[in-house]
Steps between C-alpha positions, in 0.01 A plus 500: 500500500259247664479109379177640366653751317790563185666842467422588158900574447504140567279437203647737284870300544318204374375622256787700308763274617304190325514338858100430451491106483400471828287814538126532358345845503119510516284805442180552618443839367206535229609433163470867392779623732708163438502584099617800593760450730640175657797302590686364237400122518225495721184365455142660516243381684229762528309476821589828705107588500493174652745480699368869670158265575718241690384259167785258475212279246689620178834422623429182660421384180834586340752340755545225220671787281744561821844354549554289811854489503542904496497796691187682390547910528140643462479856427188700513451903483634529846552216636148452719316242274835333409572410878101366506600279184841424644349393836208304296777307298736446816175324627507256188882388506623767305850688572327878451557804588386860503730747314570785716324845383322328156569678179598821734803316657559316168572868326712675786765178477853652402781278392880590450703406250889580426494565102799259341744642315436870636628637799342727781153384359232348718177428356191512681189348356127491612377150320148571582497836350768471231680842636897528504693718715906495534772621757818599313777506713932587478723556817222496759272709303161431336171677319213352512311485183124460426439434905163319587289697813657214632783701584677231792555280296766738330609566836544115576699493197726770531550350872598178420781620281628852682384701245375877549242592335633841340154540307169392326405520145205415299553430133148637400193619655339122607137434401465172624664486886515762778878674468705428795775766393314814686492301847834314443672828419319700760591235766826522399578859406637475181423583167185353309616551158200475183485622174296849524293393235343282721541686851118637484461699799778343671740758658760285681688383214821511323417524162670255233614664179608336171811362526580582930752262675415369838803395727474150690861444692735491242256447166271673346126455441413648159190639392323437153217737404268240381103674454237299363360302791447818688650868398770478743602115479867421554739195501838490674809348400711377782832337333333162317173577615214623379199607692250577224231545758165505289624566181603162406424153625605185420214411275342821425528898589331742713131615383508838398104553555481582904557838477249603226294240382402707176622312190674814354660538850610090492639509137718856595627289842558163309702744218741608799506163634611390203802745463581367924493161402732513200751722730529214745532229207846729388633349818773243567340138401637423825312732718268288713160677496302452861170641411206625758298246457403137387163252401608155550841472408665220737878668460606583827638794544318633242803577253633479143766613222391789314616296207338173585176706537568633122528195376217310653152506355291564807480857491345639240451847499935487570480302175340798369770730635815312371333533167435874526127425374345792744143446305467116610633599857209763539221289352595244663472677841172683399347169430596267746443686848437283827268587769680761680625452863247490766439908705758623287365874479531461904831394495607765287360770661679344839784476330508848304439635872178606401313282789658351829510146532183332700438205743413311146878586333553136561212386312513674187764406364425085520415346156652367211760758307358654203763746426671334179335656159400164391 
C-alpha cells in the first residue's frame, strides 16, 4: 500500500482485534448503502454524489466531527471518491487515508484463525461478508470445507502448514457467496464431495450420504445429514468439532425459505430443520459448534460449547428445540423472515452448475448476510 492508502485487511485487524483506538473509519457512501452494509464502527457521512462532483462543501463543514489525533480510513464504493475525500482531508491536517478497493476490498478480506481447544481446525472468516470456511487437517492432510471463489487463500493456508489438500467439500448448496469447491477441487484433482440433494446439475461430485466417513490423516471427518436449510445440508463432526455449516449458528439457524419461498414449502423445510437441529443438540455438551456464518458477534474464532450455546438465551429458535416445541419453532420462522441475501437466485444457479460464473462473480456476493431465519 501507498501512504495514501490502507489495505482493507489492515482495517479489518483493527477492527475484530479491538485494536481501533487509534483508527477512525469514515464512509462516504450514501446513507442507503451504509444502512445496509458498513464497517462495524464507522461513521457515515453521506456525500459520495458529492464527492463524484469534486464538492468537498458538505464535508468541509464536518471536519469539527473528525478526530485529529487518529488515523482516518475512508471507505467509499470503490475506493475513487474516498481517495478525493482522503486527499481533501490530508489537505486540512488530517491523518486520512483511502481504503484500498472500498466496500469490494472490504468483503474479499480473509482472516485465519487456529480454533482453541480443537485440533487440525483453521478457521477462515470473511468479516465483511460474514461467510466461514475451514481447513481440517491430521498428518499432513486437509479438506477444505465451504471454500470461498477465493480459492488461494486455501492454498496459502494449506502452504504455510504442509498440508495437502486431499479434497473440497461444501456443506450445502451456498445461496449467498460464489462456491470455491468446483475450482479448488478441479485445480487440484481431487474429490469435490456435496450432498446430492443439492448437486443440481453438477456432475463432478462425490456425493455425501447420511452417515459417510471422510478420512483426514489419521481421523476422521464425519458427516451429519442435517436438511432444512437446503435439501441436502450437512454438518461434519471432526473429533470435538462441529461444523454445523448453515444449520446452526451461534445466535440463530439457517432460513429454510431460499429454496421455495411458498409458505407451505417453508413450514415442510422448517419441520425437517427442526428434526436436524434437535439431532445435533443429542451431541456431547462439549462439542464446540463452528457454524458458517456470523452478524456481529466479536468472538474470534467464531466458536462455542454446544452446551454453553444450550444454556444461553440468545438463540431462540434453539430454545425452541431443547424444548421440543416444533409449533413455536415454525411460527416463529414463518413470521420473522429477513430480507434475503442480495442475487441469491444467481448464486444458486452458479452454484447448482446451472450458469458459469461471470466477470461480476465478485460482485454479487458483497452485502450484509441474510441467511439466518430471523
Amino acid at each position: 500500500m501507498s501512504n495514501t492508502t490502507v489495505a482493507p485487511s489492515e482495517v479489518a485487524r483493527c477492527v475484530h482485534e479491538n485494536d481501533t483506538k487509534d483508527l477512525f473509519v469514515l464512509d462516504v457512501r450514501n446513507k442507503d448503502d451504509y444502512d445496509e452494509w458498513q464497517i462495524p464502527g464507522s461513521m457515515n457521512i453521506p456525500i459520495y454524489d458529492e464527492l463524484l462532483e469534486y464538492d468537498y462543501s458538505t464535508l468541509e463543514t464536518q471536519l469539527e466531527e473528525l478526530p485529529e489525533d487518529e488515523e482516518i480510513a475512508v471507505v467509499c464504493v470503490g475506493g475513487i471518491t474516498s481517495a478525493r475525500a482522503a486527499e481533501f482531508l490530508r489537505e486540512h491536517g488530517f491523518d486520512a487515508k483511502s481504503i484500498d478497493g472500498g466496500m469490494n476490498g472490504w468483503g474479499r478480506v480473509h482472516r485465519q484463525y487456529e480454533v482453541e481447544d480443537v485440533d487440525g481446525v483453521v478457521q477462515i472468516l470473511r468479516p465483511g461478508t460474514g461467510c466461514v470456511s475451514y481447513l481440517v487437517y491430521d498428518d499432513g492432510e486437509a479438506i477444505v470445507v465451504d471454500p470461498s471463489q477465493y480459492i488461494d487463500q486455501y492454498l496459502n493456508a494449506a502452504d504455510e502448514r504442509g498440508l495437502e489438500i486431499i479434497g473440497v467439500a461444501d456443506t450445502h448448496a451456498h445461496a449467498d457467496h460464489v462456491s470455491g469447491a468446483r475450482q479448488l477441487s478441479g485445480e487440484l484433482d481431487v474429490p469435490y464431495y456435496l450432498h446430492e440433494g443439492d448437486a443440481g446439475d453438477l456432475e463432478m461430485i462425490t456425493a455425501l450420504e447420511e452417515g459417510e466417513t471422510l478420512t483426514v490423516g489419521e481421523r476422521q471427518l464425519d458427516l451429519i445429514y442435517t436438511p432444512g436449510h437446503t435439501p441436502g445440508s450437512v454438518s461434519f463432526q471432526f473429533g470435538d468439532a462441529l461444523l454445523s455449516g448453515d444449520t446452526l449458528f451461534l445466535r440463530s439457524v439457517g432460513r429454510p425459505d431460499l429454496e421455495d419461498s411458498a409458505e407451505v414449502a417453508v413450514r415442510e423445510a422448517a419441520d425437517q430443520l427442526f428434526d436436524s437441529l434437535s439431532r445435533l443438540t443429542n451431541l456431547d455438551d462439549d462439542s464446540i459448534v463452528l457454524p458458517g456464518h456470523f452478524s456481529d458477534e466479536e468472538i474470534r474464532p467464531l466458536a462455542t460449547r454446544l452446551g454453553k450455546l444450550r444454556e444461553e438465551t440468545t438463540n431462540e429458535l434453539l430454545s425452541y428445540v431443547e424444548d421440543g416445541n416444533e409449533t413455536a419453532f415454525i411460527e416463529t420462522i414463518v413470521e420473522s423472515l429477513a430480507d434475503e441475501p442480495a442475487n441469491y437466485n444467481e448464486i444458486k444457479q452458479i452454484n447448482w452448475g446451472k450458469e458459469q460464473p461471470s466477470g461480476d462473480a465478485e460482485t454479487l456476493e458483497l452485502g450484509p448476510n441474510n441467511c439466518a431465519a430471523n
